[in-house]
MIGUTOR-205617 format. One record per residue (C-alpha): residue in three letters; x, y, z. Coordinates in steps of 0.001 Angstrom, whole numbers, plus 500000, padded with zeros to 6 digits. Example, Ala and Ser with C-alpha at 12.3 -4.5 7.8 and 13.67 -1.06 7.14 Angstrom:
ALA512300495500507800 SER513670498940507140 
This chain:
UNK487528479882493441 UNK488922480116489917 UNK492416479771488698 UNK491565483872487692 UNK491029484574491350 UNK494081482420492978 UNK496478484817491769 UNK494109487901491927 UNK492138487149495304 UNK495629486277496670 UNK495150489988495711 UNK496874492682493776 UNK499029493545496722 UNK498142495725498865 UNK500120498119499152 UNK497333498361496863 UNK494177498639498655 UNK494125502283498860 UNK492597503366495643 UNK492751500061493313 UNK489046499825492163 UNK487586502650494328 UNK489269500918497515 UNK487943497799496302 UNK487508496092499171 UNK485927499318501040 UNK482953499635498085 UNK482015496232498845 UNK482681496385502829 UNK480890498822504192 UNK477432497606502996 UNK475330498949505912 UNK476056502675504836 UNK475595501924500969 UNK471962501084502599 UNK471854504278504316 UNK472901505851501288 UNK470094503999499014 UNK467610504617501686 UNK468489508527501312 UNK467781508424498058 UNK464491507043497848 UNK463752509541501003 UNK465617512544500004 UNK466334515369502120 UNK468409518512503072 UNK470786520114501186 UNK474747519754500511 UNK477533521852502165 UNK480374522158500017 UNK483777521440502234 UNK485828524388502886 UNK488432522977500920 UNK486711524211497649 UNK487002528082498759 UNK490324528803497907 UNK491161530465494361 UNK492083528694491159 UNK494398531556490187 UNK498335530769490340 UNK499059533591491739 UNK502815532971492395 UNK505661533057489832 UNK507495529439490280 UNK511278529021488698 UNK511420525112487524 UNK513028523404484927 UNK511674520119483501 UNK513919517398482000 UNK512528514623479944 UNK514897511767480064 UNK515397509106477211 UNK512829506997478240 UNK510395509723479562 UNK511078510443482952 UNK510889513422484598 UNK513924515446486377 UNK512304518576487774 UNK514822521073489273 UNK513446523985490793 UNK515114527131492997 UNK513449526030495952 UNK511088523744497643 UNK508013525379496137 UNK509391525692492754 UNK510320521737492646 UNK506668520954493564 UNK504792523657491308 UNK507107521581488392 UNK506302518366489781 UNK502362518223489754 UNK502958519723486288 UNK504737517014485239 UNK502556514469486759 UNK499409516307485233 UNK501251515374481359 UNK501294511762482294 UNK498448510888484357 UNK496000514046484327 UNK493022511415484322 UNK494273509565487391 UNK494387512591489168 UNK491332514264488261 UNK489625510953489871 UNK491535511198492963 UNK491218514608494258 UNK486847513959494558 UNK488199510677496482 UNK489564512711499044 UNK486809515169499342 UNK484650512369499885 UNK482360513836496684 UNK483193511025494260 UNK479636509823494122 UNK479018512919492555 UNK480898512075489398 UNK480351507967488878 UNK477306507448491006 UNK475836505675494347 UNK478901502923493921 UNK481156505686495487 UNK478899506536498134 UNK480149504591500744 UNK483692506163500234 UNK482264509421500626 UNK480883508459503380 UNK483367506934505234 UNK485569510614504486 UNK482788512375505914 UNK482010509819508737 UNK485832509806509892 UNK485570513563509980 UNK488470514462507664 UNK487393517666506593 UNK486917518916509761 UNK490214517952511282 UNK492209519425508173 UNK490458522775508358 UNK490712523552512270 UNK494594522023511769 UNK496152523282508163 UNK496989526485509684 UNK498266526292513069 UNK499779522011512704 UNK501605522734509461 UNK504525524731508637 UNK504180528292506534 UNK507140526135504636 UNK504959522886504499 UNK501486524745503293 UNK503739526549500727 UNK505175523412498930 UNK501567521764498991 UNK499733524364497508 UNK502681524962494920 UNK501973521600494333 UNK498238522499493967 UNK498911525448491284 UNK500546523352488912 UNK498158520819488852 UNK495717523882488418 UNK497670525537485868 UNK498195522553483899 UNK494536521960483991 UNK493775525852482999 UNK496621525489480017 UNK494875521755478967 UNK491001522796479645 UNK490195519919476877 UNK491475517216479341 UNK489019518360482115 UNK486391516007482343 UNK485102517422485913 UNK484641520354488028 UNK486784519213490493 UNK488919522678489878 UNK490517524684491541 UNK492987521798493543 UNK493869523139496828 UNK496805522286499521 UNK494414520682501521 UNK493150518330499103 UNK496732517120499203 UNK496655516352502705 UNK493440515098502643 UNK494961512060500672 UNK497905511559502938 UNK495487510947505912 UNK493238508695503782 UNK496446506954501592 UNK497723506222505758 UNK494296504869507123 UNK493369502206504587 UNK496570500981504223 UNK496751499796507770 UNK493489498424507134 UNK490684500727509271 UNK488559499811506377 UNK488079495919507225 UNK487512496778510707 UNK484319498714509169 UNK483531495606506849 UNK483187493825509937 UNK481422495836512050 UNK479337496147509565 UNK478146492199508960 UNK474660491397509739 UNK475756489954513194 UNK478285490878515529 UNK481459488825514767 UNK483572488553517791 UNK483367488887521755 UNK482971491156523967 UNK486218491145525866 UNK486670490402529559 UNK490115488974530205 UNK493616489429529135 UNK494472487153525998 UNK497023486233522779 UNK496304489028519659 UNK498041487354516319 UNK497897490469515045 UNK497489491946511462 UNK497993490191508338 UNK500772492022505783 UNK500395491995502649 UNK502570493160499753 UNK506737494727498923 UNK510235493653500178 UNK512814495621500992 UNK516424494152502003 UNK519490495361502636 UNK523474493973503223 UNK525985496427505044 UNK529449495997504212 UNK530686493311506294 UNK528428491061504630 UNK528987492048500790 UNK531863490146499407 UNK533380493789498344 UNK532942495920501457 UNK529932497655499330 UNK526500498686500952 UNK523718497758499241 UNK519860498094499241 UNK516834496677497537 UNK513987498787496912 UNK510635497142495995 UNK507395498257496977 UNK504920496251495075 UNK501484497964493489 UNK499052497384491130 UNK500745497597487761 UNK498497500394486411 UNK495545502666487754 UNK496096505089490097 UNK498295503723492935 UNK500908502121490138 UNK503866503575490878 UNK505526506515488929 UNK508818507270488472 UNK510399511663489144 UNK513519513423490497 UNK512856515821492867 UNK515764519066493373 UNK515395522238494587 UNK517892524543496305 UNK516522523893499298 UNK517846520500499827 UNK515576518840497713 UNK517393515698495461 UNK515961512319495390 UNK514319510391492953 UNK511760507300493650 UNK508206506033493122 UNK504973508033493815 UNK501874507790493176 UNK499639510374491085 UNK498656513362492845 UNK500985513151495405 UNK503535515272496055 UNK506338513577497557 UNK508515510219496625 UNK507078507080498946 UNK510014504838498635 UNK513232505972496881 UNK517131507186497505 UNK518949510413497221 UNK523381510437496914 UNK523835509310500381 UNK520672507427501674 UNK517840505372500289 UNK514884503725501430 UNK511800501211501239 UNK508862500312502753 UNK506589497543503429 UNK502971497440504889 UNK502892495983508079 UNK499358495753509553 UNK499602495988513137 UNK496800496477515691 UNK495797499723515265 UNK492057500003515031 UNK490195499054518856 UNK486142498784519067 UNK484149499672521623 UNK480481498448522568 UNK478871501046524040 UNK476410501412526503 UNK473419503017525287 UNK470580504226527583 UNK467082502477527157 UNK464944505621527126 UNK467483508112524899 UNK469492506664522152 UNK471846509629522139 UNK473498508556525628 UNK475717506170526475 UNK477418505128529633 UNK481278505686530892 UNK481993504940534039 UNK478544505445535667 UNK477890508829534186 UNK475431509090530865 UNK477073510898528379 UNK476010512798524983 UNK477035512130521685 UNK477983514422518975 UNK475616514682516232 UNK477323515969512470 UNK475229516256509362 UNK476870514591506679 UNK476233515992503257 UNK476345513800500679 UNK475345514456496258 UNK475214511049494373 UNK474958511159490528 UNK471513509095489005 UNK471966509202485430 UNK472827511999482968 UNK473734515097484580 UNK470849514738487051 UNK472068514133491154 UNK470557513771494403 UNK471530515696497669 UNK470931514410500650 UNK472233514210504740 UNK472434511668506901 UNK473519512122510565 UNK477257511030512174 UNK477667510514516059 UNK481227511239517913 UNK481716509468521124 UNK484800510141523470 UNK486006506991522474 UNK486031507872518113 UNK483610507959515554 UNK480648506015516381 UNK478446503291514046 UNK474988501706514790 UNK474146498538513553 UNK471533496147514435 UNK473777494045516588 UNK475238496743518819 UNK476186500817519042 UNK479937500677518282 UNK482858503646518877 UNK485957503004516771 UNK489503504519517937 UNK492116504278515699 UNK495960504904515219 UNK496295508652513755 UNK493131509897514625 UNK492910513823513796 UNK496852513541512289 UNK497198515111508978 UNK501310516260509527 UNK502086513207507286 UNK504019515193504634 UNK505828517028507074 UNK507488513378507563 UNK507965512387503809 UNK510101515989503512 UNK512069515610505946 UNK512958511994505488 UNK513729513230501224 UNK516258515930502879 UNK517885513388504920 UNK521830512944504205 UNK522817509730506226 UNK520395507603508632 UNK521306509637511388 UNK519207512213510039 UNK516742509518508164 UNK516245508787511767 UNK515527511811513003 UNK513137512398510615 UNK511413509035511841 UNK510891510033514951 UNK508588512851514522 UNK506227509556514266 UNK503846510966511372 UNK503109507658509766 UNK500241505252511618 UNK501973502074509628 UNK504108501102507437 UNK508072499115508090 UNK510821500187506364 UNK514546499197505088 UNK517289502245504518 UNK521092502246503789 UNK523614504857503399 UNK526854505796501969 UNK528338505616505408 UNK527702501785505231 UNK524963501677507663 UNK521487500098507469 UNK518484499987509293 UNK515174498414509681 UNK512314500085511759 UNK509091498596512220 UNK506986501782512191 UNK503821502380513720 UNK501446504094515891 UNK500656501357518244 UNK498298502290521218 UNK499516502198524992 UNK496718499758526405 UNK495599498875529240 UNK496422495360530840 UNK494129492851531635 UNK491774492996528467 UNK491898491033524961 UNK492631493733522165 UNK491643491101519574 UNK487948491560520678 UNK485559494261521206 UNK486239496031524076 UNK483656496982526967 UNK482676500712526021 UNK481732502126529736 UNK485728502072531435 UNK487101504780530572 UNK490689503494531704 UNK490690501465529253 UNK490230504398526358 UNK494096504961525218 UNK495403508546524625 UNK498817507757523604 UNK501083505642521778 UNK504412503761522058 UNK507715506159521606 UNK509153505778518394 UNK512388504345520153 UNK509933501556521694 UNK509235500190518856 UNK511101497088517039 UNK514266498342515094 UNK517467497375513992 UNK520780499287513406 UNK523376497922512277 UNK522758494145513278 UNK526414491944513742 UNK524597489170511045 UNK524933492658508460 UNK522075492059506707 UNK518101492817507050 UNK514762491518505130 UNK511192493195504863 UNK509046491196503610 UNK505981491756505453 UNK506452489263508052 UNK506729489405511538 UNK509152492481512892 UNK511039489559514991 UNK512111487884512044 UNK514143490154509777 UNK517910488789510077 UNK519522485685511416 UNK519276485414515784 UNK520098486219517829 UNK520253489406516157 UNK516345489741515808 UNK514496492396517744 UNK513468490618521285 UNK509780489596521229 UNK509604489276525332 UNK509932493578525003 UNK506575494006523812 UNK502734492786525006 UNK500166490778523644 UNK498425494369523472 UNK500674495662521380 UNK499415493702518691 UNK502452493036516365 UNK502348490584513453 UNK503697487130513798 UNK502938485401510836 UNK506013484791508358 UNK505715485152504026 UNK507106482966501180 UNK508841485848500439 UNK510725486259504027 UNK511743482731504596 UNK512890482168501177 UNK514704485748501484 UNK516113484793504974 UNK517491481536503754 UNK519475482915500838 UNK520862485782502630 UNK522078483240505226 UNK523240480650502855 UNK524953482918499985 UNK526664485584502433 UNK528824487273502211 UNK526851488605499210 UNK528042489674495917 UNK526284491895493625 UNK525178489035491548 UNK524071487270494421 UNK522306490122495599 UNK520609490670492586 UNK519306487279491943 UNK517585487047495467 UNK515736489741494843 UNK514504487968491156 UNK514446484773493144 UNK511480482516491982 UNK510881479906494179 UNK508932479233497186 UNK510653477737500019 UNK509744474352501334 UNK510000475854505227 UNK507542478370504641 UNK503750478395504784 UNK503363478029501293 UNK505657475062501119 UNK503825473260503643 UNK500663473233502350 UNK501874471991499135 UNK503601468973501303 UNK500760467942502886 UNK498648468263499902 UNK501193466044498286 UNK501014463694501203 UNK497008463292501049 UNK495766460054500263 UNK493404460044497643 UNK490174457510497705 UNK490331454188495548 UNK486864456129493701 UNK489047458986493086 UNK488883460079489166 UNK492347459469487601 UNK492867463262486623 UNK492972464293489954 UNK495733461127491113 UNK498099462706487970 UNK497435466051489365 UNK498925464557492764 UNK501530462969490854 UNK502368466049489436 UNK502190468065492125 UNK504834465818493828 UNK507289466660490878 UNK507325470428490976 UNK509811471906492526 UNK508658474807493784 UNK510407477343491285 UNK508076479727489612 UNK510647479769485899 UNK509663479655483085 UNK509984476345481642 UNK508260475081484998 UNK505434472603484174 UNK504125472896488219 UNK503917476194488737 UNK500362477040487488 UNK499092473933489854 UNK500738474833492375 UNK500513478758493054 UNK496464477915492061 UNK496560475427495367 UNK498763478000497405 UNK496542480729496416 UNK493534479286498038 UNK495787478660501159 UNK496905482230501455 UNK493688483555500893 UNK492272481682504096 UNK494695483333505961 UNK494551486695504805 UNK490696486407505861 UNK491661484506509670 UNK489742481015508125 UNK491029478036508470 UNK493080476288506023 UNK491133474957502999 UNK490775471266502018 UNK494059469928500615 UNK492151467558498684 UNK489342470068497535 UNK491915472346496079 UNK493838469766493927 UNK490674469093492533 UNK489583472599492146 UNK492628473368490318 UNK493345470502488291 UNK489631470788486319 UNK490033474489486411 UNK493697473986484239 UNK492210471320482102 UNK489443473385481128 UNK491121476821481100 UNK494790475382479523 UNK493966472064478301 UNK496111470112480483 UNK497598470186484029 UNK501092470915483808 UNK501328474076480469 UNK504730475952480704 UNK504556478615483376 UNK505714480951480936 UNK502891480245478051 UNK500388480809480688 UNK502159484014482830 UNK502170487085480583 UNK503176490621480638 UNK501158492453478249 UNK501603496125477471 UNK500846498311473983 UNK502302495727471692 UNK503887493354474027 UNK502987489980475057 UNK505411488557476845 UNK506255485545479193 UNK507174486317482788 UNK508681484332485175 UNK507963485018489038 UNK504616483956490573 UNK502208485239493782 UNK504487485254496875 UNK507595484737495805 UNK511108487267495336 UNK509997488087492051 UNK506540488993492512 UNK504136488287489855 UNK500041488510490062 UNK497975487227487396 UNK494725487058486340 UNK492474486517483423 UNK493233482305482731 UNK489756482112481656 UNK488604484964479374 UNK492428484576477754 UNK494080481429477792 UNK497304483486480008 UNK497293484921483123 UNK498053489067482662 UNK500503490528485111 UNK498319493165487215 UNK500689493389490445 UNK503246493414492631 UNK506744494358491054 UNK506715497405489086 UNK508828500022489679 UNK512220498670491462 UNK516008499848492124 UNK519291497909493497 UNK521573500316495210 UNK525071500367496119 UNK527872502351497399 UNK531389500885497146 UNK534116501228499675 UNK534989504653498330 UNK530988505527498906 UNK530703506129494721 UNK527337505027494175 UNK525418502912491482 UNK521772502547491098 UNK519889500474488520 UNK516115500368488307 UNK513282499211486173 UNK510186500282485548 UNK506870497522484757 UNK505633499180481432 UNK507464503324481171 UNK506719506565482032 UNK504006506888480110 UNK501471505780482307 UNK498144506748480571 UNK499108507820476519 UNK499388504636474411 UNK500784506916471413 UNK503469507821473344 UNK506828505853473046 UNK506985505540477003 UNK504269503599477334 UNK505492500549476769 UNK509124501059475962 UNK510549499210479907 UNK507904496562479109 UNK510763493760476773 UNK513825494579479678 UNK511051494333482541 UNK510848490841481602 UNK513870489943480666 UNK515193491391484193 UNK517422494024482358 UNK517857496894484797 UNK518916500677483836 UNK520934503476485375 UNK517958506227486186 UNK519983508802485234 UNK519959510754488582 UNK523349512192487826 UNK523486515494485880 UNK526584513969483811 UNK525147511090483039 UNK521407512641481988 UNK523813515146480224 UNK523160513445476895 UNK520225511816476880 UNK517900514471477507 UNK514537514243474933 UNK512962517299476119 UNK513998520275478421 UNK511379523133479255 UNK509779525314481837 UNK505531524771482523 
């Protein structure tokens, strides 16, 4: 592994999975179906069925009233008479910025991308078409969502159209007209990979089968989070009775799941400004006057496989309980581009067992059930949480139990806080392991239901007044004994253990600085060091504690020395840092893929001949070799992989510097005082300007990013008042 690939294999983030690189770990997982695929095309056959998404007219045939405010540093305020209006102003708005970003996401979600860039997409389009996605949202977009719900989406929908039909020189594609249930299409996608159903398909998919068969009850560790914090101190523990929240979601810091920055109003109820990401038409993490919010992945068990039982004369039965049953057989159209403007059509056939979809491989017939199977009333959630007024009503909004994944941090004026581990998790049966594959022929053992909402791990309100996201384990988010009680919940379950840098170093200064001031709070969240309790730290011990061979070369015995002197910041002027997060990188990436732990000693060595041949010696300044670079910035960053300030790098050896590709972007500290008056500062990674390098936003955040220089976001009409650039209507 190469210094390049310890900060970028301990990976972008993932919140950032879902689209970063075409789902870059799907493209490369689900190699048995890119076979299929290739094997299609050298066959060819059938014909392509266009999904009945497509049908619907590009006309706007509705008259939306919206007003568009550019702020001084680009962003937009979109205020619109009601719920539709706000979104018809919002997709035109997002169209300006990112038009390209979205005119490569919509074929994503059709599952017709291969159409555009070739067989490389494939297996996406596959796995939309093999999960059935289509076909759940058009037997469901009529009767499971609202009239109110169908009109804000495909408001949505006709200003991306119309911006496209005003613009026709930015149209690249004939991915026109956009419809509502495109939109929903990528909420059921954005929900699935995130949770990870895509490296349950990786693995199924390896040449041999790669765990048991399970027979008897037994320990799940569960999922493995990556990416975001989100924190929160009510006001008995701020040193000024205030409330106060950190939002910060990390993403990759451009393409098309970087975050961007709107304001939402309508008359409807409609007011709250956040992060979202192109082409969608709601804020993911964000805060309105009286309530604000962030999430986290979390990665629980969601996704159980079944070996099924398949008759020795007739492929197309398998066995439940005794009785031989059928499987559904789809055709699954599929049109890849060659070259040029010439493409291929083709089918390939999809089986449905009771159980879920269903895959054959040469080491077994395998059904797949997973957590939101045939759910697409995800925005319905989003909506209502953005109209929430307190967490009373945030609450409420939680418990209509949309979302398959995901933990999350809110606070509101009241002075309240809360932390919910969210997720879908699967009422199993006793008396089987969950962490293997599970015998396909009991059908008591096929789950139909999930734990309540008001089952799951939560806090409100905790007596140590303060809560930490950080990925981590949902029984480790405050001080004890004020932690949600482990002994509740089953092995089946399947919820994380495993702790992060960034939650034991988080838990340890809220503990130690409390109660907190708004300093304080601020510089946990910009906090730069690793702690020596966590994982991170302990590796780096013991790698320290090695004893190295009398042969050993005398480069690698500095390198130990070295090592031994950092301590464990990730500043600027630190002369450890890049030997260090290169060792912990290799650590962390073991885990993230369930290996065990690498070689201490093969990693100092790694990563001491990678520096000297990448920086010329072992211990550079963290901040010559950590860079921020945007339009005509290049600038030194502080913060590394894993830590309070997150920073992910890559590029050592092509450059000389590792370039800042993840983790915080977009961020906001909020607060309400005693009097519930509230204050909000936020920064953006790079500006508004997400895709136009001619335009001033582009790069205009990049020099205060850095330099950890927050700004008010201007979600007050008085205080936008005067520093409007640009007012207009679409």
């Amino acid at each position: 592994m190469t210094l390049r690939s310890h900060l970028i294999r301990y990976s972008p983030s993932i919140d950032s999975r879902l689209l970063y690189g075409e789902t870059a770990r799907l493209g490369a997982s689900v190699w048995y179906v890119a076979l299929m695929v290739i094997s299609a095309l050298l066959q060819g056959c059938g014909t392509q069925t266009e999904h009945q998404g497509l049908s619907e007219s590009s006309e706007v045939t509705h008259s939306y009233e919206v007003l568009i405010e550019r702020d001084i540093r680009g962003v937009p305020h979109v205020i619109g008479k009601n719920d539709a209006d706000a979104a018809f102003g919002l997709a035109y708005a997002q169209a300006e910025d990112h038009w390209q970003l979205i005119e490569s996401a919509i074929p994503f979600y059709r599952g017709t991308k291969a159409k555009y860039v070739g067989q490389e997409s494939a297996v996406t389009d596959y796995l939309v078409r093999w999960l059935n996605i289509w076909g759940t949202i058009n037997s469901q977009y009529e009767t499971q969502l609202s009239l109110g719900i169908r009109a804000y989406l495909e408001a949505f929908a006709d200003g991306l159209n119309y911006y496209a039909a005003k613009h026709p020189e930015k149209i690249t594609t004939d991915v026109l007209p956009v419809s509502g249930k495109d939109l929903v299409a990528g909420y059921m996608i954005q929900h699935l990979l995130f949770y990870g159903l895509d490296s349950t398909l990786q693995e199924l998919n390896a040449p041999t089968r790669q765990r048991d068969i399970s027979k008897s009850a037994g320990v799940h560790a569960g999922g493995l989070p990556v990416g975001s914090n989100a924190f929160a101190v009510s006001p008995i523990y701020a040193d000024d009775g205030a409330t106060r929240i950190a939002i910060n979601s990390h993403q990759p810091a451009t393409g098309p799941v970087a975050w961007y920055e709107a304001h939402i109003r309508s008359g409807e109820g409609l007011d709250i400004m956040g992060g979202l990401f192109p082409a969608s038409p709601t804020i993911g993490v964000g805060f309105n006057r009286h309530l604000a919010w962030g999430a986290t992945v979390n990665k629980p068990d969601l996704v159980d496989v079944f070996l099924l039982e398949i008759h020795p004369e007739d492929e197309m039965l398998y066995n439940v309980d005794g009785e031989w049953l059928s499987l559904e057989r789809r055709e699954v159209y599929l049109e890849v581009k060659l070259f040029g403007f010439l493409r291929w059509k083709f089918e390939r056939e999809a089986f449905q067992s009771i159980h879920g979809p269903v895959l054959r491989t040469d080491h077994g017939t395998y059904a797949v059930r997973y957590a939101g199977m045939g759910e697409i009333r995800q925005v319905e959630q989003w909506m209502a949480m953005s109209k929430a007024q307190n967490l009373s009503q945030w609450r409420e909004a939680m418990k209509l139990h949309r979302f398959a994944s995901f933990n999350f941090v809110a606070a509101d004026s009241d002075g309240n806080i809360m932390f919910v581990h969210n997720s879908m998790t699967p009422v199993r049966a006793a008396g089987f392991d969950w962490s293997q594959y599970l015998p396909g022929n009991k059908r008591e053992i096929i789950w139909d239901s999930y734990l309540p909402f008001d089952s799951l791990p939560q806090l409100f309100n905790p007596a140590s007044g303060y809560i930490l996201s950080a990925n981590q384990t949902p029984f480790r988010v405050t001080s004890d004994p004020y932690n949600p009680d482990p002994d509740r919940y089953r092995a089946e379950d399947g919820f994380p253990t495993r702790m992060t840098n960034r939650a034991d170093r988080g838990l340890e200064l809220l503990e130690a600085l409390g109660p907190i001031s708004e300093s304080e709070f601020s510089a946990i969240k910009h906090d730069k060091s690793y702690s020596p309790n966590s994982r991170a730290g302990r590796f780096i011990s013991k790698t320290i504690s090695q004893v190295l061979g009398k042969d050993t070369p005398v480069r690698y015995k500095k390198a130990q020395e070295h090592l031994a002197e950092w301590d464990l910041s990730t500043d600027l002027e630190n002369r450890g840092a890049a030997l260090g997060t290169c060792i912990i990188g290799a650590e962390w990436l073991a885990e993230q893929a369930g290996d065990p732990p690498p070689d201490h000693i093969s990693e100092l060595k790694r990563c001491t001949d990678l520096l000297l041949d990448s920086a010329g010696k072992i211990g550079p300044r963290w901040g010559d070799i950590n860079r921020h670079i945007r339009g005509q910035f290049n600038l030194s960053v502080a913060g590394g992989p894993d830590t309070l300030r997150a920073i992910y790098g890559l590029g050592l050896e092509d450059d000389g510097f590792l370039t800042n590709v993840a983790g915080d972007g977009l961020y906001y500290l909020i607060s309400w005082d005693g009097e519930k008056q509230q204050t909000i500062r936020g920064i953006h990674q790079f500006g508004s300007a997400t895709l136009d390098e001619n335009s001033p936003h582009f790069d205009d955040q990049t020099l205060d990013y850095v330099n950890e220089k927050l700004h008010d976001p201007l979600f007050d009409d008085s205080r936008r008042k005067n520093k409007i650039l640009r007012r207009y209507r679409p």
